[in-house]
ZARO-570326 format. One line per 4 residues: number of its first residue (from 1); their letters; for each residue x, y, z of C-alpha. Coordinates in nm, 3 decimals. Example, Ala and Ser with C-alpha at 12.3 -4.5 7.8 and 13.67 -1.06 7.14 Angstrom:
<pts>
1	AS	1.230,-0.450,0.780 | 1.367,-0.106,0.714
</pts>
This chain:
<pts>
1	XXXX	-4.749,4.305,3.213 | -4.472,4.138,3.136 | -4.130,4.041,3.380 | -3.822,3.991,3.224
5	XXXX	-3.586,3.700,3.285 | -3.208,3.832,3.332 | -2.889,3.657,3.211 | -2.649,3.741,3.442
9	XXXX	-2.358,3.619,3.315 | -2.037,3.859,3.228 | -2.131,3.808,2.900 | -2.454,3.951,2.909
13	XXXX	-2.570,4.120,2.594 | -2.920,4.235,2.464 | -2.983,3.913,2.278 | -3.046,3.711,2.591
17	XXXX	-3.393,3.844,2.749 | -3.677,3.649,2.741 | -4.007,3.762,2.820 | -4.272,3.569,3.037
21	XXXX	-4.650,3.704,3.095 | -4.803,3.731,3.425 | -5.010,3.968,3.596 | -4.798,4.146,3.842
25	XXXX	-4.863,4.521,3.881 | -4.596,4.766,4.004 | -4.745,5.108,4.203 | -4.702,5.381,3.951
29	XXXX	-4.613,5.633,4.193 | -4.256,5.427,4.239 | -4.221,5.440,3.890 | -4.296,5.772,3.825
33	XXXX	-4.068,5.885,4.100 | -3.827,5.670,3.964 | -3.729,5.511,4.287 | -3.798,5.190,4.434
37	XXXX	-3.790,5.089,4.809 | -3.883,4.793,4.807 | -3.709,4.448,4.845 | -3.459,4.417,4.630
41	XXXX	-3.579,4.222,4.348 | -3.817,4.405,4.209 | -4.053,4.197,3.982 | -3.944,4.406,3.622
45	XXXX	-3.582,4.550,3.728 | -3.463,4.253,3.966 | -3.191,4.401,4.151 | -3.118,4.728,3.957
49	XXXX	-3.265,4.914,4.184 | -3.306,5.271,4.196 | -3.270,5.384,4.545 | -3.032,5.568,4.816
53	XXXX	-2.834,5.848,4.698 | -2.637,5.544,4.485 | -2.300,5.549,4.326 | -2.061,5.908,4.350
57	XXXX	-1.971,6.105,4.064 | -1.649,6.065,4.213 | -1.672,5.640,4.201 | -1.713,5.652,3.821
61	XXXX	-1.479,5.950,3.763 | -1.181,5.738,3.925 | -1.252,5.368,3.790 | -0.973,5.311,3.504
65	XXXX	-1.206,5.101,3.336 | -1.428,5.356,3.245 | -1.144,5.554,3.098 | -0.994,5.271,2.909
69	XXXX	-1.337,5.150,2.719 | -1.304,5.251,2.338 | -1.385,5.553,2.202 | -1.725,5.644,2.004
73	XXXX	-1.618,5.825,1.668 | -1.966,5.964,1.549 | -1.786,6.076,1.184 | -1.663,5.692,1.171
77	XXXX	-1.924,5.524,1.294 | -2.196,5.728,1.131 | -2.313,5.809,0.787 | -2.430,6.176,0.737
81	XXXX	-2.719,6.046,0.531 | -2.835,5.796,0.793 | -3.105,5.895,1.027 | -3.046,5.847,1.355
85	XXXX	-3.387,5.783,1.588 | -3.361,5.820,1.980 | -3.579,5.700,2.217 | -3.691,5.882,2.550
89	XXXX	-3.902,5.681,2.786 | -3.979,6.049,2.956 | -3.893,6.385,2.806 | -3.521,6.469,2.959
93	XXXX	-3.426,6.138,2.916 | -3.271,6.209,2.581 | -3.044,6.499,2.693 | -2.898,6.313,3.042
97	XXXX	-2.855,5.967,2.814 | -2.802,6.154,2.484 | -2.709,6.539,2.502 | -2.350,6.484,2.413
101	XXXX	-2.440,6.235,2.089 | -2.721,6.525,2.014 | -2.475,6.756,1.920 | -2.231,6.585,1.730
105	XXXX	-2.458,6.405,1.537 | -2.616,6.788,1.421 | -2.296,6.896,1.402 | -2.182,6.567,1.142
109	XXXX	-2.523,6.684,0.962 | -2.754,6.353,1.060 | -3.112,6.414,1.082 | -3.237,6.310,1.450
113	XXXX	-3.600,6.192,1.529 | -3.690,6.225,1.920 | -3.917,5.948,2.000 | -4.110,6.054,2.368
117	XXXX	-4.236,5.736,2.429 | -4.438,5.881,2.724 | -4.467,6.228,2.829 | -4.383,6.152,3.192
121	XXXX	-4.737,6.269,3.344 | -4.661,6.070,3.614 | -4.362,6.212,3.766 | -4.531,6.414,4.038
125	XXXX	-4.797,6.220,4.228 | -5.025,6.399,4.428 | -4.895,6.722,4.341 | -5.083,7.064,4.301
129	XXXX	-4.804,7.218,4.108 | -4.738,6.949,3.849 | -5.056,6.762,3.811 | -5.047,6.511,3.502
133	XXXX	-5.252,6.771,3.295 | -5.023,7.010,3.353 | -4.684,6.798,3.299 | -4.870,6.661,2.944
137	XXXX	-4.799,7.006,2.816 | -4.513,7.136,2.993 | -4.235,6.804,2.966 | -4.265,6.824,2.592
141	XXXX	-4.205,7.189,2.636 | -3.875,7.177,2.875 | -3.817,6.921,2.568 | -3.789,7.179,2.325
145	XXXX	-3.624,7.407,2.521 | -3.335,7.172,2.597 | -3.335,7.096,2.233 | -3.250,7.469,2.187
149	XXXX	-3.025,7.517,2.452 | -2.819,7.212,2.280 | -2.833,7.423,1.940 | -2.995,7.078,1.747
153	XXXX	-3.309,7.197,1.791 | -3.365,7.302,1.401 | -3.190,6.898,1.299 | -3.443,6.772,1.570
157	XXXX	-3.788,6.619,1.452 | -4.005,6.477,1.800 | -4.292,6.280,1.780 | -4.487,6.149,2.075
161	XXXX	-4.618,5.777,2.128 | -4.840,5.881,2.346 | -4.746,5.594,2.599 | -4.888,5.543,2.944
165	XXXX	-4.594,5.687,3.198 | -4.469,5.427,3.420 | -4.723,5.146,3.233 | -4.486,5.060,2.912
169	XXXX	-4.417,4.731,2.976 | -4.816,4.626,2.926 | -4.831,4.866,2.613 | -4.504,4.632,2.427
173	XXXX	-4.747,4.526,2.117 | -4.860,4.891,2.087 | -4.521,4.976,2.118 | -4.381,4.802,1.818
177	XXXX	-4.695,4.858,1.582 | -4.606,5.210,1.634 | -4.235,5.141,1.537 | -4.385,4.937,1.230
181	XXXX	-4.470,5.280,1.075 | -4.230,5.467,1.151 | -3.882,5.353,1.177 | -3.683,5.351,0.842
185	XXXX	-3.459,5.019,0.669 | -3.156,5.254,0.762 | -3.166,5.388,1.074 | -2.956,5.369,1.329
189	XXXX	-3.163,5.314,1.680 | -3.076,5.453,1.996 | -3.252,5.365,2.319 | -3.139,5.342,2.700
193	XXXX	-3.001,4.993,2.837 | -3.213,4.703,2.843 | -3.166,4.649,3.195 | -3.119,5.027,3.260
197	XXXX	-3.326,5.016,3.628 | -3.638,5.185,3.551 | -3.913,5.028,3.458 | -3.976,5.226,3.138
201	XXXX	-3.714,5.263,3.069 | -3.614,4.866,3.018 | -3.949,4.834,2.815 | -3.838,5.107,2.612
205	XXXX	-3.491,4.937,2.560 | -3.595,4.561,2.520 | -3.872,4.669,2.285 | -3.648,4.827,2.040
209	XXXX	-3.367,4.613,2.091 | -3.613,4.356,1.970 | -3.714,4.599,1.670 | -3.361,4.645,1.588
213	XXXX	-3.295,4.294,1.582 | -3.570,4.163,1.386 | -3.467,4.360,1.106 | -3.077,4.428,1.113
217	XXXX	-3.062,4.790,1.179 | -2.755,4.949,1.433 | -2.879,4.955,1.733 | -2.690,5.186,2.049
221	XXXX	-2.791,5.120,2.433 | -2.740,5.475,2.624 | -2.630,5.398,2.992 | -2.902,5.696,3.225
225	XXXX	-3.002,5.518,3.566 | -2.755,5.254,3.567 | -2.491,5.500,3.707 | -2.704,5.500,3.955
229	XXXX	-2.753,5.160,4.114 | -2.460,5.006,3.950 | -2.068,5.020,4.094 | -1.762,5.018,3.869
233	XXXX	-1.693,4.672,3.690 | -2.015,4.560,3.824 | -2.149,4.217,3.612 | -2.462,4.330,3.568
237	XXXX	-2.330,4.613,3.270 | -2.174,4.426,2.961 | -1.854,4.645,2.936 | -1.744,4.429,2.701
241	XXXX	-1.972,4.599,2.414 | -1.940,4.949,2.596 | -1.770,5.221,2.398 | -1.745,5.609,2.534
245	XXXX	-1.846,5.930,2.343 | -1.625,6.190,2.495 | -1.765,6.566,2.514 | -1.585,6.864,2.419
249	XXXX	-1.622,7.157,2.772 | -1.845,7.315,2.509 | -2.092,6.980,2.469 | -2.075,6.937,2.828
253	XXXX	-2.155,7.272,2.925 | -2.476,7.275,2.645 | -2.559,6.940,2.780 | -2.601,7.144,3.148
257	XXXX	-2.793,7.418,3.004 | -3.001,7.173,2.863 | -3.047,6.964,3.194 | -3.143,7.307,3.374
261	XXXX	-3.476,7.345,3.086 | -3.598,7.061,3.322 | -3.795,7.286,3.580 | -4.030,7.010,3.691
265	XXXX	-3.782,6.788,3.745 | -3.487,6.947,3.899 | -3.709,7.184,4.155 | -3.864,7.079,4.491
269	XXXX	-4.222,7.012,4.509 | -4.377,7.257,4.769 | -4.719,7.072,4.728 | -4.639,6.780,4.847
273	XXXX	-4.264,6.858,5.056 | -4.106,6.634,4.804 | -3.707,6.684,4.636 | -3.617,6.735,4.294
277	XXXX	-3.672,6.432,4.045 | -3.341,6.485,3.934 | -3.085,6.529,4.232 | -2.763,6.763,4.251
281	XXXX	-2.617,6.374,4.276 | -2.794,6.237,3.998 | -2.731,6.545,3.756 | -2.350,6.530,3.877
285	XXXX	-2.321,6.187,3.810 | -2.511,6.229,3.458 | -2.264,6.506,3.342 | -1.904,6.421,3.331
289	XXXX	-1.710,6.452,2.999 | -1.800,6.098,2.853 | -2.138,5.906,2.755 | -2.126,5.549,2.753
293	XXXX	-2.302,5.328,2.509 | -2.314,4.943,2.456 | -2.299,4.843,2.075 | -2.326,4.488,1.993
297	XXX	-2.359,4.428,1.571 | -2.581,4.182,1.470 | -2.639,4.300,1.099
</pts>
């Protein structure tokens, strides 16, 4: 397992982590529930914790600096011929960090490849209703569905990693043998934030940031959990690199279709007496009329 050693700074950018090995092990059933209630400095996330009900829709909606970043031209900023690979640590991942950018990259005629990292079996512990055999076949399935509802399904190609859910961090050499045979000299890379809150999904990030480094290909950050535990102008976000992808009402309202294919996650747990995954909160807060991405070239 490795920790990861945070440059705080405002000028924080991807190229700062640094890794160091130890031996800690975080309880998978935080992870998979995606919340953490412990102190706050968490021994993989530091202080981006996930917890609370966390920042309003209404917060981000009214900060001026969200509405003054630069816009995200997907015709100017990508070429139709380039494929364009995006990474979801957990199948839904891609459509509240990516259902916007889904549709107008099918729309500008890119070919998308889904990478499921994992295929969140963990999401559920102790449950009856969503066991992880059952949630290894369904997630990918709500996957495909939300692909559909987005109308990219048909542009889509997923493959599946095959990942332990809430372990990637420990799996980071698997991780980028994988990515050794199958990303392309000219794609462009999209994966959530490096320091995004969760777990895997800051393995997922700092792995292929890495990737992307190593060998010059465009590389995109998606912002998911961090509207969560983070506040607006908070230091911990470079907003400096950040540039918004606005949706059309159409987008936004095929990026909430899409959210809703997400029956495991957005329903209560009668098994166990446990509340959506997903909140009413955290769905509001994921679908507002912008994504946010943090670009930083180093071609």
């Amino acid at each position: 397992m490795a920790t990861v050693t945070t440059n705080m700074s405002e000028n924080l950018s991807w190229s700062d982590l640094t890794f160091s090995d130890n031996n800690t092990k975080i309880g998978t059933d935080a992870i998979a529930n995606r919340t953490v209630t412990a102190e706050h400095n968490h021994p993989i996330v530091g202080d981006r914790v996930i917890e609370g009900v966390g920042t309003s829709p209404d917060t981000w909606q009214n900060w001026q600096g969200l509405h003054a970043l630069p816009r995200l031209n997907i015709a100017q900023n990508f070429l139709p011929h380039q494929r364009v690979c995006i990474f979801a640590p957990h199948p839904d991942d891609e459509i509240l960090g990516c259902g916007g950018m889904l549709q107008q990259l099918a729309a500008h005629g890119n070919s998308i490849l889904l990478i499921h990292v994992t295929n969140g079996t963990q999401s559920h512990p102790d449950s009856q209703i969503y066991p992880p055999q059952t949630l290894d076949i369904i997630r990918p399935q709500e996957s495909l569905a939300a692909l559909n509802a987005l109308g990219v399904a048909s542009q889509v190609t997923s493959i599946f990693l095959d990942l332990p859910d809430g372990d990637v961090f420990a799996r980071q050499e698997q991780f980028n043998k994988k990515l050794d045979t199958i990303i392309q000299p000219e794609d462009i890379l999209v994966a959530p934030f490096i320091h995004d809150g969760h777990p895997d999904h800051e393995a997922t990030g700092q792995v292929v940031a890495a990737f992307a480094k190593k060998h010059h290909l465009i590389f995109y950050q998606a912002l998911i959990w961090a509207w969560h535990w983070a506040k607006p102008d908070d230091r911990r976000i470079p907003w400096h690199i950040a540039v918004r992808l606005d949706l059309t009402a159409e987008q936004l309202a095929r990026k909430a279709q899409a959210i809703n294919c997400f029956a495991s996650q957005i329903t209560a747990d009668e098994s166990t007496g446990n509340p959506p995954i997903l909140s009413a909160q955290t769905i509001a807060r994921i679908s507002q009329r912008w994504e946010v991405y943090l670009y930083e070239s180093h071609l």
